[in-house]
N, C-alpha and C positions, 0 to 999 in steps of 0.2 A: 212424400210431398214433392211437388215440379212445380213450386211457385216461379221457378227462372226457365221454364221450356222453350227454348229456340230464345229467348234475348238474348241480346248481347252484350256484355257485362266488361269494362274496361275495369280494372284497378291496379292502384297504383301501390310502389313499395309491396310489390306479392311474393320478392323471395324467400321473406321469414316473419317470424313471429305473426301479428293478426291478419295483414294483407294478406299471407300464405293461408292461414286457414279459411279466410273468405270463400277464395278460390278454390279451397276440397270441398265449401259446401256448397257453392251456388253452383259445381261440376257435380254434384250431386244429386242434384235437383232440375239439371238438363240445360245449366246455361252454356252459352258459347261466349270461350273467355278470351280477353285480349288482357297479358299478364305484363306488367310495365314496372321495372326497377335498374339500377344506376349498376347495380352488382351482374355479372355475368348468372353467381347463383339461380336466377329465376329460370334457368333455362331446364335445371334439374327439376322443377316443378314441369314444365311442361313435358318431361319425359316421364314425370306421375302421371300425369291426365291426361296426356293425348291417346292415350289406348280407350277412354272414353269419351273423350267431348272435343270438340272444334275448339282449337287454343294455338291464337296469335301472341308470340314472345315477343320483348321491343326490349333492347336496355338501352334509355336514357339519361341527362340529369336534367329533374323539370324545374330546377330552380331557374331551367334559361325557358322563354318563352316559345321560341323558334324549338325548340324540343317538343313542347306539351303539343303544336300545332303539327310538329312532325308523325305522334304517338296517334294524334286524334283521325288525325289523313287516311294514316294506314289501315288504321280501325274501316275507316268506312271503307276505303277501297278495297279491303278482303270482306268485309260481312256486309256492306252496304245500308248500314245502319247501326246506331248507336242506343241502347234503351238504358243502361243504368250506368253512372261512373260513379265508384267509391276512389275518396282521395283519403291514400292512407300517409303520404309519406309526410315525415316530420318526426320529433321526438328530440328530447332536451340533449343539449350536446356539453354543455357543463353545468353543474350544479353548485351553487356559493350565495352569501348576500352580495346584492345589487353593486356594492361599491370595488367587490373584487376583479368585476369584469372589465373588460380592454374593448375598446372601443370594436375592434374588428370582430370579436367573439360576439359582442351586441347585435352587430350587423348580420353575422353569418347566422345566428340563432333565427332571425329573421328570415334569413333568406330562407333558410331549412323546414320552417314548420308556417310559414303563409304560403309564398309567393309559389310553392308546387301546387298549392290550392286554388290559391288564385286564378293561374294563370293556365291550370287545364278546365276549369269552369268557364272560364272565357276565351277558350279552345273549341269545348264541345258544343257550348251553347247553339251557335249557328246550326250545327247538323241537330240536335234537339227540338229547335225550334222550328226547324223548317219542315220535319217529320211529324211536326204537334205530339212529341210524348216524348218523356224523360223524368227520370230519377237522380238526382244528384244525391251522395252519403258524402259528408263530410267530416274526417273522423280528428274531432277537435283533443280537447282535455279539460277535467277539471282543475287541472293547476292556476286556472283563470284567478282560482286565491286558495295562493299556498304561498308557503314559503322555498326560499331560493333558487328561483326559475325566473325571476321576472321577464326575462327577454322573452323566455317561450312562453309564460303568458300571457306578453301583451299578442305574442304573434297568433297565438291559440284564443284571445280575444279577439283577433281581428277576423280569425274563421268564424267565430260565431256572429261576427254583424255582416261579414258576408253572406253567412246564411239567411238570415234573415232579412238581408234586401232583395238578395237575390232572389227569395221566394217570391217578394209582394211585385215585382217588376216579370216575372215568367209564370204566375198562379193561374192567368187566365189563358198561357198560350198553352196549359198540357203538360207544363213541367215541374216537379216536384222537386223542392231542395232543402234536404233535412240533416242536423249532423247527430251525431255522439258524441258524449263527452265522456270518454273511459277515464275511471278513478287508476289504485294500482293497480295493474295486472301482474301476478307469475308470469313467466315466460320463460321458456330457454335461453341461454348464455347467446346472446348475438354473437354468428361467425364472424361480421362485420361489423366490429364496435363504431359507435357512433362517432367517439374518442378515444384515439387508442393510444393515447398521453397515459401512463400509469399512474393513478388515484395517490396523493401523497395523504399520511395522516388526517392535517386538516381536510383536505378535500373528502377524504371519507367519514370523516365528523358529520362535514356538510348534508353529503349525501346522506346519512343514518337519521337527520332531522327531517328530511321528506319523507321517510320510510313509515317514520313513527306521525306525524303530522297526517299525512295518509291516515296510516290504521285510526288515528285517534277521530278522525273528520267525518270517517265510515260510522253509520248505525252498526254496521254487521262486523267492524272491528276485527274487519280481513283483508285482503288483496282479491280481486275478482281474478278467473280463469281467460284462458283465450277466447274459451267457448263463449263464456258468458257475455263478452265484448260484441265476439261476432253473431251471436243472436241479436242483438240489437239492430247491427246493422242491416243484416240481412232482412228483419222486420220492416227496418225503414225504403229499404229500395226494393220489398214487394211490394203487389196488389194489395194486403193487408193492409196495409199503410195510405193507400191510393187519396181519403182526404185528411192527408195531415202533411202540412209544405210549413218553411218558416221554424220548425220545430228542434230545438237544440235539446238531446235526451241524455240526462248525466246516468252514468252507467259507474254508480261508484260504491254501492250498496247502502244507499240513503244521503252519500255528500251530495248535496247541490251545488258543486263548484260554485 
């Protein structure tokens, strides 16, 4: 398959875990990747795939806006155009009920899994729309309702009504804006913990109640694969996809967050 030949494909958070496998498969399939994360790590990915495909490296942090605008620039100024951006960066940075959290943990939860979405969708837009085509993948969650996440749910709710305005305001200029909502996934040990506070008892109580809360909300009463994630995405920012905009797709083996 070469559903991505000659686009050009930004995403974000691509040093590890799902962002990283986006990028081995839509370099599979002949895109030209602009690969965007805060860790220097990303740059071992582009010494995997630059012996195959055109691949711009950037490390940023897009929780500031002046970065997303910086990320989006370069993009055009080396490939002179923009066709699909997946916004991967985000993910829970503590896990407890609602009242254990400190005001600033609130706020950063925020900052970490909206405002990189936010704010490189309203980065790239302009080059989108001025080209009349674009894919937007915005890669939410089901924690939208679960238990102890609340800040990265409401911030992972707010991905999802960005999606969905965003679609109904850019549907007729060419541009598609669809997210995911991955349930658990396996994954490898991040090199780069999200928190690298070491987990005290309680806090791993906590944590053990999402684990199971998860499996029990799954029909299929498992954790999904990387793979299985990144099929989704990859379905939603091709041609495949081409009339489905506004579209939030839970990817959790039957939870509908």
């Amino acid at each position: 398959m070469n559903r991505f030949e000659q686009k050009v494909a930004l995403i974000t958070g691509a040093a590890q875990g799902i962002g990283r496998r986006v990028a081995e498969r839509m370099a599979a399939e002949g895109a030209r990747l602009v690969l965007v994360d805060r860790s220097e790590l990303v740059f071992e990915l582009q010494a995997q795939l630059g012996q195959t495909c055109e691949v711009l490296t950037l490390t940023a942090d897009l929780e500031q806006y002046a970065e997303c605008n910086r990320v989006m620039t370069a993009a055009i100024e080396r490939f002179g155009r923009l066709d699909i951006l997946v916004n991967n960066v985000g993910g829970t940075i503590w896990a407890k009920p609602f009242e254990h959290y400190e005001e600033q943990q609130i706020e950063a939860e925020v900052r970490r899994s909206l405002f990189p979405t936010l704010w490189c969708c309203h980065a790239a837009l302009p080059f989108m729309l001025e080209q009349g085509s674009g894919a937007i993948v915005n890669v939410s969650s089901i924690a939208t309702r679960g238990v102890n996440r609340v800040p990265y749910g409401a911030a992972k709710g707010g991905v999802n009504a960005l999606t969905a305005c965003l679609a109904f305001e850019t549907a007729e200029r060419g541009v598609r804006v669809n997210a995911t909502a991955p349930g658990g996934t396996e994954a490898p040990p991040r090199r780069i913990p999200r928190n690298s506070a070491e987990q005290t008892p309680q806090e791993k109580v906590w944590y053990q109640q999402i684990v199971d809360q998860t499996v029990d909300s799954s029909l299929m009463k498992r954790y999904g694969t990387i793979d299985e994630q990144v099929g989704a995405i990859l379905f939603l920012a091709s041609d495949d996809a081409a009339y489905i905009t506004g579209l939030v797709m839970p990817v959790g083996g039957g939870d509908q967050g």
